[in-house]
MARROMI-83881 format. One record per residue (C-alpha): residue number from 1; x, y, z. Coordinates in nm, 4 decimals, padded with zeros to 6 digits. Example, Ala and Ser with C-alpha at 12.3 -4.5 7.8 and 13.67 -1.06 7.14 Angstrom:
// MARROMI-83881
NODE     i          X          Y          Z
NODE     1    01.2300   -00.4500    00.7800
NODE     2    01.3670   -00.1060    00.7140
// end
This chain:
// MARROMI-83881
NODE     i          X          Y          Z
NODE     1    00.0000    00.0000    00.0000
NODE     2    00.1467    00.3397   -00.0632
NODE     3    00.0252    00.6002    00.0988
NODE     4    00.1037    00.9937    00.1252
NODE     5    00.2032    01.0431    00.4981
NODE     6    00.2163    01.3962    00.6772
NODE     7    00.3193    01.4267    01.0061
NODE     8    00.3932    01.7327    01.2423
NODE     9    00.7809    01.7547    01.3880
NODE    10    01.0197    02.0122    01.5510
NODE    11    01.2315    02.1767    01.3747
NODE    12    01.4509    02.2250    01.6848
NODE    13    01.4348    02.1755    02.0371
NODE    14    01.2157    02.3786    02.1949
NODE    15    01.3057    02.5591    02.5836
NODE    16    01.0695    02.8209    02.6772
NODE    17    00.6991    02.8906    02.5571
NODE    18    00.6383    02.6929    02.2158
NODE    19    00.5343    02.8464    01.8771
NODE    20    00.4094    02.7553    01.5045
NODE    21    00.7430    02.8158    01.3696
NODE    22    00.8837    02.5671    01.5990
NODE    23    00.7803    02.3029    01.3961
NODE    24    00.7199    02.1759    01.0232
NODE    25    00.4632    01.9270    00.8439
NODE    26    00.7007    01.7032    00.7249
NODE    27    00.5221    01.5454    00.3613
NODE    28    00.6489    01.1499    00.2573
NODE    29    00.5547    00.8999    00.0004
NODE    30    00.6032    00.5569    00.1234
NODE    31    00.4813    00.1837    00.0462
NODE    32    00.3222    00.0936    00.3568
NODE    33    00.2260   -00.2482    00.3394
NODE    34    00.1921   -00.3936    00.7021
NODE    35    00.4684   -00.6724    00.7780
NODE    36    00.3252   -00.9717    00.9638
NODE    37    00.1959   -00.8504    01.2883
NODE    38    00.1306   -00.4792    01.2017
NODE    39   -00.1543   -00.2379    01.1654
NODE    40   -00.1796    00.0569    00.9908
NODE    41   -00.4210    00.3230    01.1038
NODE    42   -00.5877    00.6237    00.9696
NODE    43   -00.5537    00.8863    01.2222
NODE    44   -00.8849    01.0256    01.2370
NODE    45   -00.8697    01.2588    01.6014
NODE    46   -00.5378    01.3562    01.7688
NODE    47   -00.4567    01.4683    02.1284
NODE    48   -00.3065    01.7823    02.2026
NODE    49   -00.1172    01.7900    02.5891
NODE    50    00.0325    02.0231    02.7589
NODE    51    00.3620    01.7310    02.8914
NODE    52    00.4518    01.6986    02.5200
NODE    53    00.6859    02.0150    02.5784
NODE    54    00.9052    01.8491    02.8131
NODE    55    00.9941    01.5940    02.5312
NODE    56    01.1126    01.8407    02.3361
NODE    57    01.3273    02.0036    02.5196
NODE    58    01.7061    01.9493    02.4872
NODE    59    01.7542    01.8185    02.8498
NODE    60    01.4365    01.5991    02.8440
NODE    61    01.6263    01.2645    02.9279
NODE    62    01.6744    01.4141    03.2542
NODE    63    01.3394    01.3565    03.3511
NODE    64    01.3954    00.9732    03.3165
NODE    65    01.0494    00.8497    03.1845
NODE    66    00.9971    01.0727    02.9789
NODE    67    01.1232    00.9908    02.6199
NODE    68    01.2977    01.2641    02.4544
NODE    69    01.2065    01.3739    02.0823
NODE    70    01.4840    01.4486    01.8370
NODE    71    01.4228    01.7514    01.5623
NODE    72    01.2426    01.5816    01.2482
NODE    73    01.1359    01.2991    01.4477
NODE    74    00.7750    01.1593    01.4101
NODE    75    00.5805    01.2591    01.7445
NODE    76    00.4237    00.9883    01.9502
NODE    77    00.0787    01.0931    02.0647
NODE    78   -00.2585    00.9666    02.2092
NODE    79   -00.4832    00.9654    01.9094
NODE    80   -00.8110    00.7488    01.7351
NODE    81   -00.8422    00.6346    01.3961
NODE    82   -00.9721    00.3564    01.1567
NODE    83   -00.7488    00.0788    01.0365
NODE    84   -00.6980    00.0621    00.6970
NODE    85   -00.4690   -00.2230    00.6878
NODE    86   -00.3930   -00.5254    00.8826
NODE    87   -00.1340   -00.8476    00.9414
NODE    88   -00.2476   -00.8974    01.2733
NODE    89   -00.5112   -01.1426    01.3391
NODE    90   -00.6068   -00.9011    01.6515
NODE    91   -00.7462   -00.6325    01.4402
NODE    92   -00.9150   -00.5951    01.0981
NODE    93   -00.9466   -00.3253    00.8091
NODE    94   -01.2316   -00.1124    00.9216
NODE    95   -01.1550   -00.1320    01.2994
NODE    96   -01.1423    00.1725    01.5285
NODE    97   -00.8566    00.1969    01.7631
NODE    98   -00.7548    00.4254    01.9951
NODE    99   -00.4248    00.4701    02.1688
NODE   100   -00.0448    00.5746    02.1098
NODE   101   -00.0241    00.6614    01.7455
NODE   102    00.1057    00.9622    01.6714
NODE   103    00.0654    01.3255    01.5270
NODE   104    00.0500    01.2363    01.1688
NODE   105   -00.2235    01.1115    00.8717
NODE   106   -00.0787    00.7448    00.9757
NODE   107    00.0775    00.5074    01.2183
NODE   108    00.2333    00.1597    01.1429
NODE   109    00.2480   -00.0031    01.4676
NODE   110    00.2673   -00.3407    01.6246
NODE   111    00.0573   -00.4718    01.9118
NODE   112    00.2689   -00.5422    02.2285
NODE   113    00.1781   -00.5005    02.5729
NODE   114    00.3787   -00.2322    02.5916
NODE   115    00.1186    00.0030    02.3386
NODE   116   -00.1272    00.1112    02.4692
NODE   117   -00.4046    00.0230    02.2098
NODE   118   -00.7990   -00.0682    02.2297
NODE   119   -01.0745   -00.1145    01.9688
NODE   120   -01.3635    00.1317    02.0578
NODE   121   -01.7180    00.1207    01.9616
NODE   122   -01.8524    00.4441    01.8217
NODE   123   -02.1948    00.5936    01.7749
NODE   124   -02.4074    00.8880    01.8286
NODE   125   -02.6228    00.6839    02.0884
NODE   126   -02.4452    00.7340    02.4251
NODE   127   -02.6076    00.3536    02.5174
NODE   128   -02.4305    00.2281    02.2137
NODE   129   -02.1424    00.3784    02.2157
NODE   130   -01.9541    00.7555    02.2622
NODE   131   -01.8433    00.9574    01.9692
NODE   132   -01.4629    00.9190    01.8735
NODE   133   -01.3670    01.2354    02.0217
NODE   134   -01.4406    01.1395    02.3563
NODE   135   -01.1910    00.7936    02.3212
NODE   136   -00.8970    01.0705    02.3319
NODE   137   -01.0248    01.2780    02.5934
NODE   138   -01.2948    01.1647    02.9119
NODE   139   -01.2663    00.8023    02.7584
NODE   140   -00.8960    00.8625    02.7279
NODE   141   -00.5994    00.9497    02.8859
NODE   142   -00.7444    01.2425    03.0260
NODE   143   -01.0300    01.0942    03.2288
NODE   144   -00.7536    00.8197    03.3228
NODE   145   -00.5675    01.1185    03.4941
NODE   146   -00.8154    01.2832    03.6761
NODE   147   -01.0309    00.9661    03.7703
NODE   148   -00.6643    00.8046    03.8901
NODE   149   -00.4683    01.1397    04.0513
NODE   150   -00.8161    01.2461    04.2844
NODE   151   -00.9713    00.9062    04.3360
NODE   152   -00.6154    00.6925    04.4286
NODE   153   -00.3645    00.9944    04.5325
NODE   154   -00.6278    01.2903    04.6562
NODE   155   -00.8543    00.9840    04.8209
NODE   156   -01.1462    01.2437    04.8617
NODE   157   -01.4128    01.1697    05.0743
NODE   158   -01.7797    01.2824    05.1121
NODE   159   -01.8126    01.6390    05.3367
NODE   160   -01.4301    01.7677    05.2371
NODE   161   -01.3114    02.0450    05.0544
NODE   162   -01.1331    02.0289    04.6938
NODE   163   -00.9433    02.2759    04.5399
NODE   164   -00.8630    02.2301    04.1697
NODE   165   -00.5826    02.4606    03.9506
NODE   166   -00.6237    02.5156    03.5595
NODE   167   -01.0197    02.3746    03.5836
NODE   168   -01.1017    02.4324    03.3091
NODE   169   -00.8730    02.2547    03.0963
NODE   170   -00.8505    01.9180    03.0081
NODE   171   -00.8201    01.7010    03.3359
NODE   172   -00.9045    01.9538    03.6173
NODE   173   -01.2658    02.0300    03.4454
NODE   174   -01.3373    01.6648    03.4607
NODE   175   -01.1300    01.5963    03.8788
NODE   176   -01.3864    01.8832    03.9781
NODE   177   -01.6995    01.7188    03.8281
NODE   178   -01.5411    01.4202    03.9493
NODE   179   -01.5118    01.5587    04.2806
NODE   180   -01.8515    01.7105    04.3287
NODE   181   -02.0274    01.3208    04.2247
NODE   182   -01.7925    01.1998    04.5631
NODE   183   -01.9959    01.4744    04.7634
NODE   184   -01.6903    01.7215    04.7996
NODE   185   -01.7238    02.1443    04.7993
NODE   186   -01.5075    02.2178    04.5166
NODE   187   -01.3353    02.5254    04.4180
NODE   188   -01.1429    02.5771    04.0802
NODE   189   -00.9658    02.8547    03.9429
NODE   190   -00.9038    02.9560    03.5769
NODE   191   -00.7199    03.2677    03.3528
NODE   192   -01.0346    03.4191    03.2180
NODE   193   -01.4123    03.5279    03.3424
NODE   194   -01.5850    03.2896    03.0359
NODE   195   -01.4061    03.0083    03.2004
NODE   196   -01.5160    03.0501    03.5828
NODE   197   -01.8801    03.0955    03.4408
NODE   198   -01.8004    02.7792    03.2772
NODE   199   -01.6931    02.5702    03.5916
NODE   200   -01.9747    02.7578    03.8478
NODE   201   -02.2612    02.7502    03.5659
NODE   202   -02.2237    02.4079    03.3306
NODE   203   -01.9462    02.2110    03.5384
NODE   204   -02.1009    02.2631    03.8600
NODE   205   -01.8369    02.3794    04.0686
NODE   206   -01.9836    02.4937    04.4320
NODE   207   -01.7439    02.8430    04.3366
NODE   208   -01.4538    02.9438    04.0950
NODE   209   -01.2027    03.2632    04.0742
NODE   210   -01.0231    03.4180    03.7868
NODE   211   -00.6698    03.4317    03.9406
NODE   212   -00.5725    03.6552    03.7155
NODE   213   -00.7491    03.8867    03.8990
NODE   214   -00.5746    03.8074    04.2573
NODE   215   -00.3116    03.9993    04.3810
NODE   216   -00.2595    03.7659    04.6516
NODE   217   -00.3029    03.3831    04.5957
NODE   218   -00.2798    03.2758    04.9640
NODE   219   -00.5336    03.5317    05.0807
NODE   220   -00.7689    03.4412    04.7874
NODE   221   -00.8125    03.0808    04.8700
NODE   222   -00.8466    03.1216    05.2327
NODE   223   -01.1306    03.3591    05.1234
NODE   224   -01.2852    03.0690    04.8881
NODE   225   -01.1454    02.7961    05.1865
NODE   226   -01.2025    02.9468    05.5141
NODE   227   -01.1680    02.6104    05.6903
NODE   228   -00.9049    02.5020    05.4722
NODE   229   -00.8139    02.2376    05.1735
NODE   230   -00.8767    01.9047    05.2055
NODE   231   -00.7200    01.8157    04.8672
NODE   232   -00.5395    02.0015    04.6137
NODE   233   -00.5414    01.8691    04.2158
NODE   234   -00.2597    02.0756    04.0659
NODE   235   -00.1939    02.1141    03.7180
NODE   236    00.0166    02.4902    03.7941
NODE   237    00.2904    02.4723    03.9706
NODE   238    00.4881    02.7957    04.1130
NODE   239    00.2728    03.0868    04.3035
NODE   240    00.0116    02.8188    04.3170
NODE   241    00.1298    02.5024    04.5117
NODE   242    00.2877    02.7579    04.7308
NODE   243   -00.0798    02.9238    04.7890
NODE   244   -00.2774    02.5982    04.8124
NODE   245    00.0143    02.3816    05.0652
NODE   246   -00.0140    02.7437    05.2862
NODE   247   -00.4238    02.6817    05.3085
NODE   248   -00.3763    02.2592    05.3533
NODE   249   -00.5798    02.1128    05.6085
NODE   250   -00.3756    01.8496    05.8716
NODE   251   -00.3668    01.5432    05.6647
NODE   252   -00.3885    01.7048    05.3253
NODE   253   -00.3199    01.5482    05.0006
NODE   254   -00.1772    01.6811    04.6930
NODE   255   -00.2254    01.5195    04.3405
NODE   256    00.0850    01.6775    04.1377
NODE   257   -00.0634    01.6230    03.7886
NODE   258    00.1115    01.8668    03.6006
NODE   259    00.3206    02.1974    03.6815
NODE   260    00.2503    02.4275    03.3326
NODE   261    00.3756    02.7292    03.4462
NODE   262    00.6893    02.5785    03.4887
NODE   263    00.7127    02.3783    03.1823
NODE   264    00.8364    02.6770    02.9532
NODE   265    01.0929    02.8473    03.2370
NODE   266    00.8868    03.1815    03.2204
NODE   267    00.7456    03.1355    03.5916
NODE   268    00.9583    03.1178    03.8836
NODE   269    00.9686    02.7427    04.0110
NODE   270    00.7452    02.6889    04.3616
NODE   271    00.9381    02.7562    04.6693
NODE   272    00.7106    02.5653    04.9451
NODE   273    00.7332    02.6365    05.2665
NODE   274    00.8322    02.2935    05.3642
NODE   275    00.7383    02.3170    05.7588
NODE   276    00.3667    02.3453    05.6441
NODE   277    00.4265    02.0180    05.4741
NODE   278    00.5991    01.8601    05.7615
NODE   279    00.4124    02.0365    06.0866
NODE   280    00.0175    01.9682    05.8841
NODE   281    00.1865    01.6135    05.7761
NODE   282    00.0502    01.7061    05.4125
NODE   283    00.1168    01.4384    05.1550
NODE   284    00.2046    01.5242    04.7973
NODE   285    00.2533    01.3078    04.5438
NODE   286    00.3154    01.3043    04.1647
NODE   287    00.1664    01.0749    03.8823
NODE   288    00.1364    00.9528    03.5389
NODE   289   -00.1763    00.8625    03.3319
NODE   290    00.0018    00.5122    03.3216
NODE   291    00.0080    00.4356    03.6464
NODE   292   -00.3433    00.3630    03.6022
NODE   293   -00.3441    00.1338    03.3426
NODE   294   -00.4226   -00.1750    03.5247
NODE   295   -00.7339   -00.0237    03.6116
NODE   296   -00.8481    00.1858    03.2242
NODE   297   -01.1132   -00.0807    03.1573
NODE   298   -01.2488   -00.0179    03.5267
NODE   299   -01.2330    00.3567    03.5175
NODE   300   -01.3916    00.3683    03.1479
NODE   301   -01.6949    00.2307    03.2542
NODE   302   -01.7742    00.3983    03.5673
NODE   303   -01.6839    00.7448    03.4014
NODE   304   -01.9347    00.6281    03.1085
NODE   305   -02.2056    00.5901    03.3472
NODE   306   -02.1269    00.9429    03.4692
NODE   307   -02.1523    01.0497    03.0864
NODE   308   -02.4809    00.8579    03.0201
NODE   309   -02.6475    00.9849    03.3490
NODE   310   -02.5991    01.3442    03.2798
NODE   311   -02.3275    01.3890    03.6156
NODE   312   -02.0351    01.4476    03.3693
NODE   313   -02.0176    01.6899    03.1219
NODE   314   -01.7544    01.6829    02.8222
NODE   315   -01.5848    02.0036    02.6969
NODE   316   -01.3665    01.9820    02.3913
NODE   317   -01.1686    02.2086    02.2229
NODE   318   -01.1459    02.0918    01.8864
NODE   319   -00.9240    02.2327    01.5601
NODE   320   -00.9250    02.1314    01.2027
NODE   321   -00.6264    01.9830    00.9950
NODE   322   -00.2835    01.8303    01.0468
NODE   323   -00.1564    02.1749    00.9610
NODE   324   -00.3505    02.2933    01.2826
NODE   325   -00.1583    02.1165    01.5311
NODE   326    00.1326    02.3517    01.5613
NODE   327   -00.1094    02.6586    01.6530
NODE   328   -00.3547    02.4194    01.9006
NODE   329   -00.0115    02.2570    02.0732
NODE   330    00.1203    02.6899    02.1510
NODE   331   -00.2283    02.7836    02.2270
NODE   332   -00.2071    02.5401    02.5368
NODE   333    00.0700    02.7897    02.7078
NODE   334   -00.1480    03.0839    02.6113
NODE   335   -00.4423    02.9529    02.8210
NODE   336   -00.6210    02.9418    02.4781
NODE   337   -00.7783    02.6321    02.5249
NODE   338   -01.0844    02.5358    02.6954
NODE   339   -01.1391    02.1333    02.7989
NODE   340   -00.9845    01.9011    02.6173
NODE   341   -00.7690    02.0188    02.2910
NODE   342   -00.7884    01.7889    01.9923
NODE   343   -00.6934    01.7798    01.6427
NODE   344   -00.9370    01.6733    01.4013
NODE   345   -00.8304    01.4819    01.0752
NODE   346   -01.0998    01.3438    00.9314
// end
């Protein structure tokens, strides 16, 4: 089979905030005819996240699991598409898959254990199935992230109080929905008034601040937390954790899901005060997406039940085009995005 193959790569490494001229759509012919054991897939819906800077940064094999990307390189990336060609008895032309592919029109891969990779059924009927989108974002690595980081780190329970940073995006608008289903007060925050009224007035939130808008972080969330946090999702870093571990309950627990502001080097690096950790006994503790796997299958179908029900609600951010992906990856460090940012390609 040959087949015309775009894909999106750096065309350097990248160390502060990314842009569109920081990469290239790289165009290839090639005869792509699956050896035994391989699938190729048409990538049909692409996810955009936030970690995929620190891959492509010159000292990334400093952070140890995360796997560095070279300039020109193909980019590895959750994504959903149809298979268009199979030697695998596993999976057939016409199959939908979603899983590790990659940020490109097409992805030869091999099963292993080590890919991440699952058929998914797809219809407009939420009783018969989701719509793609969703596979790559609640249904996906995502929902994995928040359902994981607040449910097995944060261990929220009924009555207690939940603060969660960058809400509004991708993970944190789903940990506070999450949250509120478990019978918590939650409180998120966000860069811009459209996306508090989206986390107090669609999302549910019990409350939500623009803290854009707050001089003083500390102050502002023992305004929203007079009695203090229970549990912290963070997705910030900097100004933030240092705010939120200063307002921790005894006991506290802090999901460390992601630290953007720190990703690019703009933002001064958080500066705890480490006796509050210590002296409250506060527990913080980072994660991956993967260190859920065991339990995908489990979360999936609990968090579709949510979807079905009406308790969850699903905000994506979609773009257009393979050509689109530079713009949607540097809009995530603008706090352009709102939910879940994907790239559709067909």
């Amino acid at each position: 089979m040959e087949v015309v193959n775009r894909y999106v790569a750096t065309r350097h490494h990248i160390e502060g905030a990314p842009t569109e001229a920081d990469f290239e759509v790289v165009e290839e012919t090639a005869r792509w005819a699956p050896d035994s054991g391989e699938v190729l897939v048409r990538n049909m819906y692409l996810s955009i996240d936030p970690y995929q800077l620190n891959r492509m940064k010159r000292s990334s094999a400093s952070h140890g699991a995360v796997d560095g990307i070279l300039p020109g390189q193909r980019i590895a990336a959750y994504a959903a598409g149809e298979v268009v060609a199979s030697a695998c008895e596993e999976y057939a032309a016409g199959d939908v898959v979603a899983g590790v592919l990659g940020w490109e029109d097409y992805t030869l891969f091999k099963p292993s254990p080590a890919v991440l990779m699952s058929k998914v059924a797809v219809a407009a009927d939420a009783d018969a199935g989701f719509p793609l989108s969703h596979h790559i974002s609640v249904l996906g690595t995502s929902g994995m992230t928040a359902y994981g980081g607040l449910f097995e780190v944060g261990k929220p329970v009924k009555g207690e109080k939940v603060f969660v940073s960058a809400a509004s995006g991708s993970v944190g608008s789903l940990v506070g929905q999450f949250a509120k289903i478990a019978g918590c007060y939650v409180v998120g925050c966000a860069g811009t008034q459209a996306k508090v009224d989206l986390l107090r007035d669609k999302l549910g939130f019990d409350d939500a601040f623009n803290y854009k808008e707050e001089p003083d972080l500390k102050s502002a969330l023992k305004r929203y937390f007079p009695d203090g946090i229970d549990v912290y999702f963070e997705n910030v870093g900097g100004e933030m954790l240092e705010a939120a571990l200063a307002n921790m309950n005894t006991y506290g627990r802090v999901a460390l899901s992601g630290v953007i502001a720190e990703y690019t080097g703009g933002g001064r690096r958080a500066v705890p005060d480490l006796l509050d950790v210590i002296y409250k006994r506060i527990t913080i503790r980072g994660f991956f997406a993967w260190d859920f796997l065991p339990r995908f299958a489990e979360f999936n179908a609990v968090i579709g039940e949510w979807i079905r029900d009406g308790k969850v609600q699903v905000v994506e951010d979609v773009s257009d085009g393979l050509e689109s992906v530079p713009s949607a990856f540097a809009a995530l460090f603008r706090g352009q995005n709102v939910g879940k940012k994907l790239v559709k390609l067909a």
